[in-house]
Short mmCIF file of the C-alpha atoms (twelve columns), coordinates in Angstrom:
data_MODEL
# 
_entry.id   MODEL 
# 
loop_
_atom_site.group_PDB 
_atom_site.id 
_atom_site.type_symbol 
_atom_site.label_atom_id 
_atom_site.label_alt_id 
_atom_site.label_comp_id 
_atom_site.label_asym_id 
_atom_site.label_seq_id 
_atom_site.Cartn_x 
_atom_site.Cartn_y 
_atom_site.Cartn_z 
_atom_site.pdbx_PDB_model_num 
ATOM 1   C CA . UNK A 1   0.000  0.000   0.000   1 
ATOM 2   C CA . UNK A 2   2.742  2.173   1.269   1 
ATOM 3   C CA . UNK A 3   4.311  1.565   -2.061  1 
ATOM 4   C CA . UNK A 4   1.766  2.602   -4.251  1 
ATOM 5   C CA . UNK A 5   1.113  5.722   -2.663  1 
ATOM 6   C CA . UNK A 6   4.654  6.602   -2.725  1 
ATOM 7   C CA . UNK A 7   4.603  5.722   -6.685  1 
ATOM 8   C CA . UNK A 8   1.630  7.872   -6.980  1 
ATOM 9   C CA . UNK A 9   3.129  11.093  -5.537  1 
ATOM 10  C CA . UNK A 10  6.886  10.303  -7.740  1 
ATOM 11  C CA . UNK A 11  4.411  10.756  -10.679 1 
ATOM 12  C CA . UNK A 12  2.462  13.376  -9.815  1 
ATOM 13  C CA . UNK A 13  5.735  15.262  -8.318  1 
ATOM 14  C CA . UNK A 14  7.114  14.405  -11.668 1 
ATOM 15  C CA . UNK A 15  4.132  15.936  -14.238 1 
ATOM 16  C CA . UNK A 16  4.535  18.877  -12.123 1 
ATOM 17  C CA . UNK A 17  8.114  19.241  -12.448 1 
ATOM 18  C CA . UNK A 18  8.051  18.337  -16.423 1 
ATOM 19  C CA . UNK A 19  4.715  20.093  -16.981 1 
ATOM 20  C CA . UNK A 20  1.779  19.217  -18.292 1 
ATOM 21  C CA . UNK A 21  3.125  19.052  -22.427 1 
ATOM 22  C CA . UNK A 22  4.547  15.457  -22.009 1 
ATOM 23  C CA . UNK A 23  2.036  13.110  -23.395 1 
ATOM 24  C CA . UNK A 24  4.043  10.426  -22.454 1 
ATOM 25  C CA . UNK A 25  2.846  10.807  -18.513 1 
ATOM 26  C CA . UNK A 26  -0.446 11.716  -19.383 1 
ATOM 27  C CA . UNK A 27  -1.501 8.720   -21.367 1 
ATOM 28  C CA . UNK A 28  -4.148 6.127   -20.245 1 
ATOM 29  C CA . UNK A 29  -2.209 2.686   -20.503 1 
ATOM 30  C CA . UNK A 30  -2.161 -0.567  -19.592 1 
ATOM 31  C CA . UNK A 31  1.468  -1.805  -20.881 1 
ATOM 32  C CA . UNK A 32  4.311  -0.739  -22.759 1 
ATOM 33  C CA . UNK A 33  5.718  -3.112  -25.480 1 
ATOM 34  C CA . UNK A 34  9.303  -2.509  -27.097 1 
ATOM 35  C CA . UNK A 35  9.856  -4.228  -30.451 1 
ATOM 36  C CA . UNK A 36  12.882 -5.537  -32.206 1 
ATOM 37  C CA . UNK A 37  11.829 -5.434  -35.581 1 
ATOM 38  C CA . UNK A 38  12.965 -4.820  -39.386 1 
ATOM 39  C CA . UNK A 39  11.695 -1.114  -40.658 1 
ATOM 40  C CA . UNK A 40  12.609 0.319   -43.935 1 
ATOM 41  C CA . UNK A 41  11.326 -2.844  -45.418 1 
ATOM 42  C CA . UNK A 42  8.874  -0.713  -47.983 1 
ATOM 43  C CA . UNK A 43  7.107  2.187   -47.373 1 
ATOM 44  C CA . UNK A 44  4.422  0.668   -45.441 1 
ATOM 45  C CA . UNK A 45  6.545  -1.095  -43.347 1 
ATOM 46  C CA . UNK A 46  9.184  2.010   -42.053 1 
ATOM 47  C CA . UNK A 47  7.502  2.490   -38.582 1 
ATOM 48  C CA . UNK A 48  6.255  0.304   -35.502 1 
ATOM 49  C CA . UNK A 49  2.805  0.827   -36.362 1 
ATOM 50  C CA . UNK A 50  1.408  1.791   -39.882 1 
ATOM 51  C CA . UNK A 51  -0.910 4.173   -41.121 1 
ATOM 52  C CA . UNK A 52  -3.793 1.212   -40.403 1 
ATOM 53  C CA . UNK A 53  -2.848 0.837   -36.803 1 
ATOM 54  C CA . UNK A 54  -1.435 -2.278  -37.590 1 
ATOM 55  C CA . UNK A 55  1.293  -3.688  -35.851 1 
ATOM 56  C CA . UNK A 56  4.913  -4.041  -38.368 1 
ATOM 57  C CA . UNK A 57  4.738  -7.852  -39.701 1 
ATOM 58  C CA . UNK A 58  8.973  -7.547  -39.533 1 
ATOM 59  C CA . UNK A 59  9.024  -7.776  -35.444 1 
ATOM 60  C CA . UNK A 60  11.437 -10.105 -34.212 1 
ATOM 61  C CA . UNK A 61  11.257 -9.720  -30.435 1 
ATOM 62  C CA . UNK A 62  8.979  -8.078  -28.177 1 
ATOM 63  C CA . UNK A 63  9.373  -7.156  -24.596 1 
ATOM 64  C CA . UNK A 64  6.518  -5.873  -21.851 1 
ATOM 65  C CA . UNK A 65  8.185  -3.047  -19.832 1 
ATOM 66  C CA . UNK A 66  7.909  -3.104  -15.868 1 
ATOM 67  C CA . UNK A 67  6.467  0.253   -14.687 1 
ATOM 68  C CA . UNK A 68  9.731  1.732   -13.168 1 
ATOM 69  C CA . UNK A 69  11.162 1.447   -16.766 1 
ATOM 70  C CA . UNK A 70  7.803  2.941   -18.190 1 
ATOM 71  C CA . UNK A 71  7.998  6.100   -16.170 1 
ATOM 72  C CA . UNK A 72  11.566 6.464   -16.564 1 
ATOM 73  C CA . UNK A 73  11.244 5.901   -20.463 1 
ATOM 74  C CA . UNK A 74  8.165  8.334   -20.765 1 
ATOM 75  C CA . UNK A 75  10.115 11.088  -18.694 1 
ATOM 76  C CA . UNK A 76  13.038 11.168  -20.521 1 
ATOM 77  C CA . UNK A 77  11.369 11.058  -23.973 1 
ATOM 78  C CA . UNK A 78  9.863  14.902  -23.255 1 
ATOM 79  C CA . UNK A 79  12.889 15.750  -21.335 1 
ATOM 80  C CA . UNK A 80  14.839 18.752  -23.367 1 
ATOM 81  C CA . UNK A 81  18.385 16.538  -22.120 1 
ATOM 82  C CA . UNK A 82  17.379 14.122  -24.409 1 
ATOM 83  C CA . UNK A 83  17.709 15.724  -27.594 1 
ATOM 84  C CA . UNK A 84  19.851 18.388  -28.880 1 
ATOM 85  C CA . UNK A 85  22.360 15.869  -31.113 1 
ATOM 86  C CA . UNK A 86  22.725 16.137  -34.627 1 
ATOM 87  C CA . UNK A 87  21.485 13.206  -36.590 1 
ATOM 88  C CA . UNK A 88  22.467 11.575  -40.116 1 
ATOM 89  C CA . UNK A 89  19.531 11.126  -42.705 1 
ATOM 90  C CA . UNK A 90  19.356 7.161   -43.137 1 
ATOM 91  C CA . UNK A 91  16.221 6.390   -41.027 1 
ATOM 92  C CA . UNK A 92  16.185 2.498   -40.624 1 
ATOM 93  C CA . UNK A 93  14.507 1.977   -37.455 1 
ATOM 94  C CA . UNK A 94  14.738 -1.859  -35.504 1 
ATOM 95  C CA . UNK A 95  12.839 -0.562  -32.584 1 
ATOM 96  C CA . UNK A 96  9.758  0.435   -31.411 1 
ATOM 97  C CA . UNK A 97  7.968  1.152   -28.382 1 
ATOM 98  C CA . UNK A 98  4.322  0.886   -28.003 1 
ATOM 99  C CA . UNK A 99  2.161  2.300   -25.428 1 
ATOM 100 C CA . UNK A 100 -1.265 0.422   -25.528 1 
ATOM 101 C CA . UNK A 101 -4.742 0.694   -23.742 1 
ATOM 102 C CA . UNK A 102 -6.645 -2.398  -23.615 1 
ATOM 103 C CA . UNK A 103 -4.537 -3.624  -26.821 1 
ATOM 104 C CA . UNK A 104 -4.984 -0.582  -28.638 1 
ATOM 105 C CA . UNK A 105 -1.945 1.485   -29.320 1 
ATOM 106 C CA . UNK A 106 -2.253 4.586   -28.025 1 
ATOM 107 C CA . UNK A 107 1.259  6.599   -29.189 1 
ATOM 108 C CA . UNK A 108 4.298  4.499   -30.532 1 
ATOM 109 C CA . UNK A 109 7.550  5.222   -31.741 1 
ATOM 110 C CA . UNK A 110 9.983  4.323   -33.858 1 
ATOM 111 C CA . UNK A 111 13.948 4.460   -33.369 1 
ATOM 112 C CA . UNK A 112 17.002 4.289   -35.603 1 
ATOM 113 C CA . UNK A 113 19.698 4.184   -33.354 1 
ATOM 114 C CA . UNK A 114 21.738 4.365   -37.211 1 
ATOM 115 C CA . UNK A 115 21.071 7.913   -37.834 1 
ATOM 116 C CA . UNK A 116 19.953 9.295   -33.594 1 
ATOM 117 C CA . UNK A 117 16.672 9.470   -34.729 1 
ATOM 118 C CA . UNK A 118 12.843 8.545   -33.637 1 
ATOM 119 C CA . UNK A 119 9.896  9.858   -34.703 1 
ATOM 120 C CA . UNK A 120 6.970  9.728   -32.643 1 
ATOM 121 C CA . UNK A 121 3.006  9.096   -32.957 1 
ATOM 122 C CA . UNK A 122 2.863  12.013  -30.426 1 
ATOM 123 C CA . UNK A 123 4.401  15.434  -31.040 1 
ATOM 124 C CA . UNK A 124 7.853  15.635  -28.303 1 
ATOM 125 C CA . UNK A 125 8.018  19.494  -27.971 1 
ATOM 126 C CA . UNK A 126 11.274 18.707  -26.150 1 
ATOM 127 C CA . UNK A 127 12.748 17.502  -29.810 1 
ATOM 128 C CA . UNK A 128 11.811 20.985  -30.966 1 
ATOM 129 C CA . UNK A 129 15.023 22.885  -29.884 1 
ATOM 130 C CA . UNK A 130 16.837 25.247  -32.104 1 
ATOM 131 C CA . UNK A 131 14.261 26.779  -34.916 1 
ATOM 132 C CA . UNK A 132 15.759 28.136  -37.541 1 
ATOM 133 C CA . UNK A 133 14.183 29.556  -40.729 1 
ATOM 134 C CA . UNK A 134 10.546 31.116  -41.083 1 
ATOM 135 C CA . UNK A 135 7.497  29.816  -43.133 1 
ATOM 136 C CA . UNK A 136 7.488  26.366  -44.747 1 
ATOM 137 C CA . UNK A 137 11.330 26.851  -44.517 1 
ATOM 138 C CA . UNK A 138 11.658 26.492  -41.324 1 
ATOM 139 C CA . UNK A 139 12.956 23.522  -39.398 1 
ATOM 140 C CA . UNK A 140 14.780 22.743  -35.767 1 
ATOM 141 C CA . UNK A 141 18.157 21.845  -35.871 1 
ATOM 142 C CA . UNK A 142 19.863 18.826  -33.507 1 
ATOM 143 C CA . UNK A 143 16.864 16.987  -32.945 1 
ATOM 144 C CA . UNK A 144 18.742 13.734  -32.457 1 
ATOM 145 C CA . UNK A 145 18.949 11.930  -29.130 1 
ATOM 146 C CA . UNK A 146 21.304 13.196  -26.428 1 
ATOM 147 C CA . UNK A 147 24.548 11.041  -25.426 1 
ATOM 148 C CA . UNK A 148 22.461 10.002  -22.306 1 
ATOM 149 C CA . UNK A 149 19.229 9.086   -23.693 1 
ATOM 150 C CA . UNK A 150 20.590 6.653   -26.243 1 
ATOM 151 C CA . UNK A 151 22.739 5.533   -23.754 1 
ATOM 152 C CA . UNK A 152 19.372 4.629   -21.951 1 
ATOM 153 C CA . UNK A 153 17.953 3.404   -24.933 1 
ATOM 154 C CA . UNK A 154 21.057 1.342   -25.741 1 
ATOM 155 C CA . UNK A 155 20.828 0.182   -22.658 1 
ATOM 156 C CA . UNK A 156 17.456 -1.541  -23.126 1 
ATOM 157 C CA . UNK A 157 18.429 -2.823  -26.618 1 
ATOM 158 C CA . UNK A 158 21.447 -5.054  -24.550 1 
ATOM 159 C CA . UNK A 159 19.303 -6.220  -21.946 1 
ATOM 160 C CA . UNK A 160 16.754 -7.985  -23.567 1 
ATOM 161 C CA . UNK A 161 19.575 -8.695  -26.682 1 
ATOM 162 C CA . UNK A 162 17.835 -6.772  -29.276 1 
ATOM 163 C CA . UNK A 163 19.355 -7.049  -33.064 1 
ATOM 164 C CA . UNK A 164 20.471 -3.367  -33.396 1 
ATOM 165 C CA . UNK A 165 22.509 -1.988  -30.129 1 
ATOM 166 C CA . UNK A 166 25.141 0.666   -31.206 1 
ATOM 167 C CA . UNK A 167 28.763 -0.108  -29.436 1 
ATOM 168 C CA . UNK A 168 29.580 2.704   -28.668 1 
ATOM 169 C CA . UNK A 169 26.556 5.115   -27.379 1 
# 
């Protein structure tokens, strides 16, 4: 009892700190899956889930995430010290991570640890650091992961020996 209470005021403590703009936290969920799987392999099959809602038919592994890694995964993915690196342009991701609500993905994302790069079902304001341009020229420069967060990330690839971990994060 004593424990859930005290995980119940760590996430509340924590929305306040981050604010209220990481959808992460604020999502109605039951699990979190991560995915080892083949993207890139044709247009329909570059992402986690596609544009049907349909889960990628290339997934090799899947893992259910306990909720300490949950909450630490979801606060770091709208923290600002987890972007900010540049980022090269191949965008092959191997793994996703879905959050779902009674089997029914709710936001997922999908991660080439290749290029430093994930793109998101959910817009990460924290990703949007240094705008430059105005109009439909504009974009944000160093968007890719930070040192630390694909160190985390990296870190979760090794434990449950996923296919694409990056030697030297």
């Amino acid at each position: 009892m004593i424990k859930k209470i005290i995980t119940a005021a760590v996430i509340i403590f924590s929305i306040s700190i981050y604010g209220q703009n990481n959808p992460f936290t604020r999502l109605l969920l039951d699990k979190v899956i991560i995915y080892d799987f083949e993207g890139g392999k044709g247009s329909e099959n570059l992402h986690i889930i596609d544009n049907n809602g349909k889960l990628s038919e290339t997934v090799k592994k899947k893992v259910i995430l306990d909720q300490k890694t949950i909450e630490t995964l979801s606060m770091k993915l709208e923290s600002k010290q987890s972007y900010g690196a540049g980022t090269a342009s191949c965008f092959v991701p191997h793994f996703g991570i879905v959050y779902y609500l009674k089997n029914k993905p709710v936001a997922h994302i999908s991660v080439c640890m290749d290029c430093n790069r994930l793109i998101s079902s959910k817009n990460i304001m924290a990703q949007n650091q240094g705008k430059t341009g105005s109009g439909k020229d504009s974009y944000y420069l160093l968007e890719g992961m930070s040192k630390s967060f694909r160190s985390f990330l990296n870190g979760l690839l090794k434990k449950y020996k996923f296919s694409h971990q990056v030697k030297n994060s």
